[in-house]
N, C-alpha and C positions, 0 to 999 in steps of 0.2 A: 676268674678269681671270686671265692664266696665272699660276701660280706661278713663282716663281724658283729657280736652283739652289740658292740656300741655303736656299728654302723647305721643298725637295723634299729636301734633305741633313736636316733637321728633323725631316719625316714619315717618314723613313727612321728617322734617331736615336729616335723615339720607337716604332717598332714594335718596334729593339731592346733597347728597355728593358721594353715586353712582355714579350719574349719571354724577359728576364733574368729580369721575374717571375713568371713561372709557371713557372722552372726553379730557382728559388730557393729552395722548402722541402726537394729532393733535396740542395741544397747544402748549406742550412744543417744538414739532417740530417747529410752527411757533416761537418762540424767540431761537431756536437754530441755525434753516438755516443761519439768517443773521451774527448771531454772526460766524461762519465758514468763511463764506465768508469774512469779516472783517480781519482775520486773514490774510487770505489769499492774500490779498488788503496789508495788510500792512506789510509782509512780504516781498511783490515785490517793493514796496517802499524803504522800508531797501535796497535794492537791488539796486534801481537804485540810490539815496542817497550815497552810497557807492561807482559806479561805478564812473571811471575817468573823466570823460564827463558825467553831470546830463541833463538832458533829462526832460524837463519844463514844455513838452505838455503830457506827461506820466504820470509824476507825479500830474498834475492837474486832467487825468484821472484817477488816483486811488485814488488821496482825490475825488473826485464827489462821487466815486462808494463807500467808504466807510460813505460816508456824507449819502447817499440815502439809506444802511440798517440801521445805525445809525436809518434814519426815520423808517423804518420796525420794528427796534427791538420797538421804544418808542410804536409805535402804537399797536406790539401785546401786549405789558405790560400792556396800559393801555385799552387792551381788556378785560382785565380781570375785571376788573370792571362791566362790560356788565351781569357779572354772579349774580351781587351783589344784591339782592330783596330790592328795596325800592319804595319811594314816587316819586321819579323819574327817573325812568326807561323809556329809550328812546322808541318810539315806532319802530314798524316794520314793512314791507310788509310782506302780507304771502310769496311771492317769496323768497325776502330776508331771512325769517324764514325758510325756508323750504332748502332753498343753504346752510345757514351757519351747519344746525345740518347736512345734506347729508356729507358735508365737512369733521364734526367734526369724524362723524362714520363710513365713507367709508372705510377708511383703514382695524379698526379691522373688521367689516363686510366681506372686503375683503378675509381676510385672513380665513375666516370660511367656503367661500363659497355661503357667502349671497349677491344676487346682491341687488342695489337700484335702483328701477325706477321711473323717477320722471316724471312726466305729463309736456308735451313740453309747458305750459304756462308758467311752474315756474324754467324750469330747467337752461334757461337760460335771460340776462335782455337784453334790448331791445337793448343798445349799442352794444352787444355782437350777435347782430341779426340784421344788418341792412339794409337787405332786407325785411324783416318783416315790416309789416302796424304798424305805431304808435299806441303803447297800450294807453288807456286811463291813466289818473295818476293812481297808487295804491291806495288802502286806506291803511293806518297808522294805524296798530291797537297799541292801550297802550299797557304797562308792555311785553317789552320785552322778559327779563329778564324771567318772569313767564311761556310764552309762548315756550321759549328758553328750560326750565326745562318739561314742558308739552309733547313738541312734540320729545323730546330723549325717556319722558320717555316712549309715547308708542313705539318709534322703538325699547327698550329694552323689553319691556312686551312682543312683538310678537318677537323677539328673542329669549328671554327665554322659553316662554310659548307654541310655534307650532314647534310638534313635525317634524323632518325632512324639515326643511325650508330651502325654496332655492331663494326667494328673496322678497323682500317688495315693494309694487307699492304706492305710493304718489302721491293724488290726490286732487284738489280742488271740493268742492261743495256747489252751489252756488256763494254767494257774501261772505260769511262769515263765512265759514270750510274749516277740511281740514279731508281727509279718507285713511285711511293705511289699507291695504289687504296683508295679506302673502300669499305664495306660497309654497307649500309643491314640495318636488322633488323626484323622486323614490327612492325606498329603497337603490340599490346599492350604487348610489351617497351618501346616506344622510350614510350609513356606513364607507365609505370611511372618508367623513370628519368629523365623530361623534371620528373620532382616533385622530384628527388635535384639537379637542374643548376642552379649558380646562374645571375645572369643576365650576361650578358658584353659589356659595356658597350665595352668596346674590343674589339672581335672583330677576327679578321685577315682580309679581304677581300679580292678581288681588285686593290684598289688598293693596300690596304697592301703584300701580298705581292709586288707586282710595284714599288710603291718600293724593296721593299729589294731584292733582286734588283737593279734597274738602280743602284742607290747602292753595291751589293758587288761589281757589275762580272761579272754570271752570267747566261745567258741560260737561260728557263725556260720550260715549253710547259703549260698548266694549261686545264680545266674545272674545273668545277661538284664533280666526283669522282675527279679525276687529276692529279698532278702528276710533271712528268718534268724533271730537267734535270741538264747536265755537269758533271763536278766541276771543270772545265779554266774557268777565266774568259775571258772573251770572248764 
């Protein structure tokens, strides 16, 4: 029996909630940290508040510091939004595309064993480089959002899918892609942390992968160990 488009709109909706959740402990960490810190801020306040002699220029510095995660926490919140599929989803640099999901996935990555390498164009932005020649402006490509879901889901596909993988290179091509290559590692190593992996009960496959893709409207050219596709829809 074929599936139908809203079957296929489903299996799409449910690889991106995947893919929500394996980016979802970088989040929660980002609206965690400040909230800690906060605490902590306003704890030593109580503190001097309380002491005999209140101390003006202290306490000014821990309302500043609690004022400036305050701003952390609103801004990761309303990050989330960022995730939302709609008519207007902000655009993006591929730099910027390619930082924010490194970000989102490095940790569990981390812990598997899997390095990320990312091509020294996009790994770092020009203020954060400023010995570096001025880069031309970026292009903005549209649908964030879309794009955001695209490029986790092949780091998850080549996760899932290559066997004994020891790290993923990220690379731009041309004016208008972007191409992931895994890396396979020797047997020992890949033994060793095949102990440390849990087990992945929804893996991203090549069907899932290319659900979403044709559900986000993105054409993409993938094996076994490579994934390449436009940031341009169509």
């Amino acid at each position: 029996m074929k599936s139908s488009p809203g079957a296929r709109s489903w299996i799409a909706a449910g690889v991106r909630h995947e893919l929500l959740t394996r980016a979802l402990p970088a989040l929660r960490h980002d609206m965690s940290a400040p909230i800690s810190v906060m605490r902590m801020g306003l704890l030593m306040l109580k503190r001097q508040v309380a002491a005999p002699t209140i101390d003006a220029a202290a306490c000014r510095e821990r309302v500043t510091l609690i004022d400036g995660q305050i701003g952390e926490l609103v801004s990761a919140v309303r990050s989330l939004r960022d995730w939302e599929l709609s008519t207007t989803e902000e655009a993006i640099t591929r730099g910027a595309l390619v930082r924010q999901c490194v970000a989102l996935m490095r940790p569990a990555f981390d812990l598997q064993g899997i390095r990320i390498e990312v091509d020294a164009s996009m790994a770092l932005t020009p203020s954060e480089t400023p010995e570096a020649e001025p880069a031309p402006d970026p292009t903005p490509w549209p649908s964030g959002a879309a794009l955001r879901y695209l490029l986790l889901g092949a780091m998850g596909f080549l996760q899932d899918s290559v066997e004994r993988i020891s790290a993923i290179q990220i690379s731009p091509e041309g004016q208008d892609a972007l191409s992931l290559v895994a890396l396979a590692q020797g047997s020992e190593d890949a033994d060793v942390m095949a102990e440390h992996r849990a087990p992945r009960k929804l893996a991203i496959d090549a069907v899932a992968l290319q659900s979403l893709a044709d559900d986000l409207g993105y054409t993409l050219a993938f094996d076994r160990d490579t994934v390449r596709f436009n940031l341009a829809a169509g």
